[in-house]
C-alpha positions in Angstrom: 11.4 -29.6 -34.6 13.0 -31.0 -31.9 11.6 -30.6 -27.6 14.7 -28.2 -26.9 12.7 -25.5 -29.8 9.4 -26.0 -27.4 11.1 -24.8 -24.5 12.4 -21.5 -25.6 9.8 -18.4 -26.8 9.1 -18.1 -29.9 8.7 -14.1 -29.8 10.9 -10.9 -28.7 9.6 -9.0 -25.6 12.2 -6.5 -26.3 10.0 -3.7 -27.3 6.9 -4.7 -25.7 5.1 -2.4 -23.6 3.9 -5.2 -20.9 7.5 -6.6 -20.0 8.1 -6.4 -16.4 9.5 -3.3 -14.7 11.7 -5.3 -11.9 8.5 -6.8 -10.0 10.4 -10.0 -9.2 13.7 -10.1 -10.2 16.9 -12.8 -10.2 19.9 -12.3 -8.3 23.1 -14.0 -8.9 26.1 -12.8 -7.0 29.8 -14.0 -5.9 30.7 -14.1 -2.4 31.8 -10.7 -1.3 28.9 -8.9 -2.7 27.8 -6.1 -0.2 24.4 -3.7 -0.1 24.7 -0.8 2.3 21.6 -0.2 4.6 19.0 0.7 2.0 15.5 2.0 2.6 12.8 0.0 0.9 10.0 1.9 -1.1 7.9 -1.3 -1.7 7.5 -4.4 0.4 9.8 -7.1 0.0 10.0 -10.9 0.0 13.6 -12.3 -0.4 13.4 -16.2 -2.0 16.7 -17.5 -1.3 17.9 -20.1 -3.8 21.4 -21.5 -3.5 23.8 -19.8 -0.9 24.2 -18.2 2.6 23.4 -14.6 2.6 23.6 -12.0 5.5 20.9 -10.0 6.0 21.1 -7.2 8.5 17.6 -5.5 9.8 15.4 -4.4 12.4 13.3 -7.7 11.8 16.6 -10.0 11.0 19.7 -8.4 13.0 22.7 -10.6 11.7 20.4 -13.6 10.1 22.3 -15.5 7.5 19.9 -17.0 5.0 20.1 -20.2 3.7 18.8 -22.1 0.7 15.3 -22.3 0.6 14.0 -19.7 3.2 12.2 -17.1 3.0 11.9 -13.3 4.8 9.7 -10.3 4.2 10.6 -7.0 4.6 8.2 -3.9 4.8 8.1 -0.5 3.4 10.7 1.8 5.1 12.7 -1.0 6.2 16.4 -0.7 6.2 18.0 -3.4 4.9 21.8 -4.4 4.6 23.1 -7.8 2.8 26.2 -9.6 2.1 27.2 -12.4 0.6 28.8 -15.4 2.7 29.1 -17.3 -0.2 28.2 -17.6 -4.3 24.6 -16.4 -3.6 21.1 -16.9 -5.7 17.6 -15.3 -4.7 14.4 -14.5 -6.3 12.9 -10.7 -4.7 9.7 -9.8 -5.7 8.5 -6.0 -4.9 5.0 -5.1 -3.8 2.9 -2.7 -2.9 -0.1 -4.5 -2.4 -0.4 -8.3 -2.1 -2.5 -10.0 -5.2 -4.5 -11.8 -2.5 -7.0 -14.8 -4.2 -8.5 -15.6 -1.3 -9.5 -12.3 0.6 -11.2 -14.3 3.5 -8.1 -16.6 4.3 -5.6 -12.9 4.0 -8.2 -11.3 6.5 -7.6 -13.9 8.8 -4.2 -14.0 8.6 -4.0 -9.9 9.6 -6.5 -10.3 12.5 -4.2 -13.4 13.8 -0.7 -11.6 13.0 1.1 -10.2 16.5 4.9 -9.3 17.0 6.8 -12.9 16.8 9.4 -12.5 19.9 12.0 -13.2 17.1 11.6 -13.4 13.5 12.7 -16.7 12.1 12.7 -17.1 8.1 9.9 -19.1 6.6 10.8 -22.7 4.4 9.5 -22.8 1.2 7.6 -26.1 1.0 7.6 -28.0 -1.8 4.5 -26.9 -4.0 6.3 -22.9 -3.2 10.1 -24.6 -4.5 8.3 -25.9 -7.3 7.3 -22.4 -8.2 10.4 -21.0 -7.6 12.2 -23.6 -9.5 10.4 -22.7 -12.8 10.4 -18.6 -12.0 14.2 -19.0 -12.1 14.4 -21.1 -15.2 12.1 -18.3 -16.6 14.1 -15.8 -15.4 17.3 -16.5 -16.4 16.2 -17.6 -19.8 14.5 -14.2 -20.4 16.2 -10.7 -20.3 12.7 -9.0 -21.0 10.1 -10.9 -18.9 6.5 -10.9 -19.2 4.8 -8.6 -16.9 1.5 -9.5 -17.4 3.0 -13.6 -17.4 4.7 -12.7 -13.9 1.5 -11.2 -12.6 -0.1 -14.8 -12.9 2.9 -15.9 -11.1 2.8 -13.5 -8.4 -0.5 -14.4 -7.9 0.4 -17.9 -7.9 3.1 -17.5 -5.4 0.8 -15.6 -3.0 -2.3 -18.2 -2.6 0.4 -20.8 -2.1 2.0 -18.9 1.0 -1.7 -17.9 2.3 -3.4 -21.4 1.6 -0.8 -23.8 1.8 0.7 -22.7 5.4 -0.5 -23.0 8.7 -2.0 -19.8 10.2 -0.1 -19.3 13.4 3.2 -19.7 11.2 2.1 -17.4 8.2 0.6 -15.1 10.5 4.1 -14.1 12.3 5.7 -14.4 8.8 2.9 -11.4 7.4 3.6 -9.7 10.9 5.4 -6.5 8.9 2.9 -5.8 6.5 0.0 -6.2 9.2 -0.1 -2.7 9.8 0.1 -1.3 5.9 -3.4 -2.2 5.5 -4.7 1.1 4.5 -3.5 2.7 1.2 -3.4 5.8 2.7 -0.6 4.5 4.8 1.3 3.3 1.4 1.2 6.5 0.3 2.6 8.1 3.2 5.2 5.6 3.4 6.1 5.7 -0.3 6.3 9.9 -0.5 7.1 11.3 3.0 10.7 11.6 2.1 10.0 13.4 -1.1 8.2 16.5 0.3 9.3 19.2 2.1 6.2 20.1 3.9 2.6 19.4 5.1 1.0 21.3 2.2 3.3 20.0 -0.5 3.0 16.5 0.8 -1.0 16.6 0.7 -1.4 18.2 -2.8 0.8 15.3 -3.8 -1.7 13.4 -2.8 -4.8 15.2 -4.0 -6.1 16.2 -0.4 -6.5 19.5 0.6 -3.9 20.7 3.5 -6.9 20.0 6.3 -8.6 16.7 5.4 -4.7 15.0 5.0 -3.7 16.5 8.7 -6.8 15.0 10.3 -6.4 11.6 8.3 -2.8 11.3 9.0 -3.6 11.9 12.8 -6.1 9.5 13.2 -4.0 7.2 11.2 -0.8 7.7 13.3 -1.5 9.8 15.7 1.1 12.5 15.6 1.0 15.5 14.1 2.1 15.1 10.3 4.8 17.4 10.7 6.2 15.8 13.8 6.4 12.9 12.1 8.1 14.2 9.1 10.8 15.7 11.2 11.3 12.3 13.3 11.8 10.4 9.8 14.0 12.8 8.4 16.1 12.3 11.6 16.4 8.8 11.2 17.6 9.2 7.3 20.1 11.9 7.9 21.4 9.3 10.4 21.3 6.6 8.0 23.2 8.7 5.4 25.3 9.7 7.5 26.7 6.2 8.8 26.3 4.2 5.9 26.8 6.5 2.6 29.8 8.4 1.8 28.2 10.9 0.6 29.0 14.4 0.9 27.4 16.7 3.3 26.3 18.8 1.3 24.7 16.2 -0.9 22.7 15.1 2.7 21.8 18.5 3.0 20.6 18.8 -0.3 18.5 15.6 -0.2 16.5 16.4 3.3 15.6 19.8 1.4 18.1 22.1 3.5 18.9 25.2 1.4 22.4 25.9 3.0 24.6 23.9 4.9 24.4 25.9 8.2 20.9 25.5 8.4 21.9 21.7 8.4 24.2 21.9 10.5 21.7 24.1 12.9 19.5 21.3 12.4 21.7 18.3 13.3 23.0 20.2 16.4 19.4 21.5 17.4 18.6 17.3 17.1 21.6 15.4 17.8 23.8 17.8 20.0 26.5 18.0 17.3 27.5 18.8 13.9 26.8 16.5 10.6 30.8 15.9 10.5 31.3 15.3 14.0 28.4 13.0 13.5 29.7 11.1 11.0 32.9 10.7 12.4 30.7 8.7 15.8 28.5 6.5 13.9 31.1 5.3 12.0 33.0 4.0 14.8 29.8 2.7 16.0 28.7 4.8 18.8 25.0 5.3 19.2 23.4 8.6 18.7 20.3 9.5 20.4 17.6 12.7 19.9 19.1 15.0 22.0 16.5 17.9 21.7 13.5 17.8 19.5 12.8 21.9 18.3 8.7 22.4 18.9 7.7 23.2 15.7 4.0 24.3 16.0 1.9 22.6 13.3 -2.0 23.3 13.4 -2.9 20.2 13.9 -1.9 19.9 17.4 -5.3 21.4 18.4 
């Protein structure tokens, strides 16, 4: 049996009930390749490989990445990307971080402040190493491991909290900084799949009082406010960078006929979902024109 057989394993994942379900995934894509502004529902970290790719967010507003950096993106970021060139990266998807050392990740939170720009992180050579092999792994296996990739993760993790210094790792955990609590991950993960206060608390097992008074002492805003302000921001998204139809918006943000939409956007925005459309895409800013005072009970 020759080394080549010792390289290669031995058994079919296929069926198993432990291969991964997309926790870090390959990329391999040709120049050309565009992502419309997506929302993320888990934390991201992008591991560019070979490549320039154009990545377009809040945190990283026309950064082209470059072989061997590194970003992170939070939960509810929107995120656009495009490839300059023949691109490969490594994403792995998080909720919360498989932390090994719990006293080093404390200390990076308590130091982490707004950087005055975000600059991509280099993966040092004990972090390429890892990388190297993941993608070897990865390519090499359609079904991959999940509780194998967990080690990995892990692995992966203790080498960006141990092996950097803290000032640098500290602005580079920045996003995540705030998602502490996982209270906040499941507000961040569900808001946009409710329709109101009392549907989004049962979702969560809480009765309709105890999840207003945790969500205001957690954000301080009303819960419903809040709903209303991201809801804004998403029928703006879709309406810039989808094609979808109105009514298909309409449907999403739980609208049950298009003229209460429409009521809505105007009420909002100063101007129908069309005429809305028709502005963002040829780039002109839209601002909260009017904000309807809904009264929620937990304003007092």
């Amino acid at each position: 049996m020759g080394l080549e057989t010792y390289c290669k394993r031995q058994i079919n994942c296929n069926e198993c009930p432990q291969k991964s379900e997309g926790v870090l995934v390959y990329h391999h894509y040709s120049k050309g390749q565009h992502f419309s502004a997506e929302k993320f529902t888990q934390n991201c970290m992008l591991f560019m490989l070979q490549g320039e790719l154009l990545v377009n967010s809040e945190e990283y507003p026309g950064t082209t990445l470059q072989s061997r950096q590194i970003i992170l993106q939070a939960i509810g970021s929107k995120v656009e990307l495009l490839a300059l060139t023949e691109v490969e990266y490594i994403v792995y998807w998080f909720t919360e971080l498989p932390v090994l050392c719990e006293e080093r990740y404390k200390e990076i939170l308590e130091r982490s402040q707004t950087p005055l720009t975000y600059t991509p992180l280099t993966a040092i050579a004990a972090l390429q190493n890892q990388l190297d092999f993941l993608v070897a792994y990865l390519k090499d296996q359609p079904y991959a491991c999940g509780r194998y990739l967990e080690i990995k993760c892990k692995e992966l993790v203790y080498i960006l909290t141990c092996y950097y210094p803290l000032p640098q790792i500290s602005s580079f955990f920045y996003p995540i900084s705030t998602y502490t609590e996982s209270f906040q991950y499941f507000v961040m993960q569900n808001y946009d799949k409710v329709k109101n206060v009392e549907e989004f608390a049962h979702l969560g097992g809480y009765t309709t009082t105890t999840f207003r008074r945790l969500f205001k002492n957690m954000y301080g805003v009303p819960v419903y406010e809040w709903i209303l302000d991201k809801k804004r921001e998403g029928i703006l998204n879709d309406l810039q960078y989808t094609k979808q139809r109105i009514s298909v918006i309409s449907s999403r943000y739980g609208f049950d006929s298009l003229s209460h939409f429409a009521h809505f956007c105007k009420d909002s925005f100063g101007d129908t979902p069309r005429n809305l459309r028709k502005r963002l895409v040829s780039g002109e800013k839209i601002t909260i024109v009017y904000k309807r005072q809904d009264k929620d009970s937990d304003d007092e």
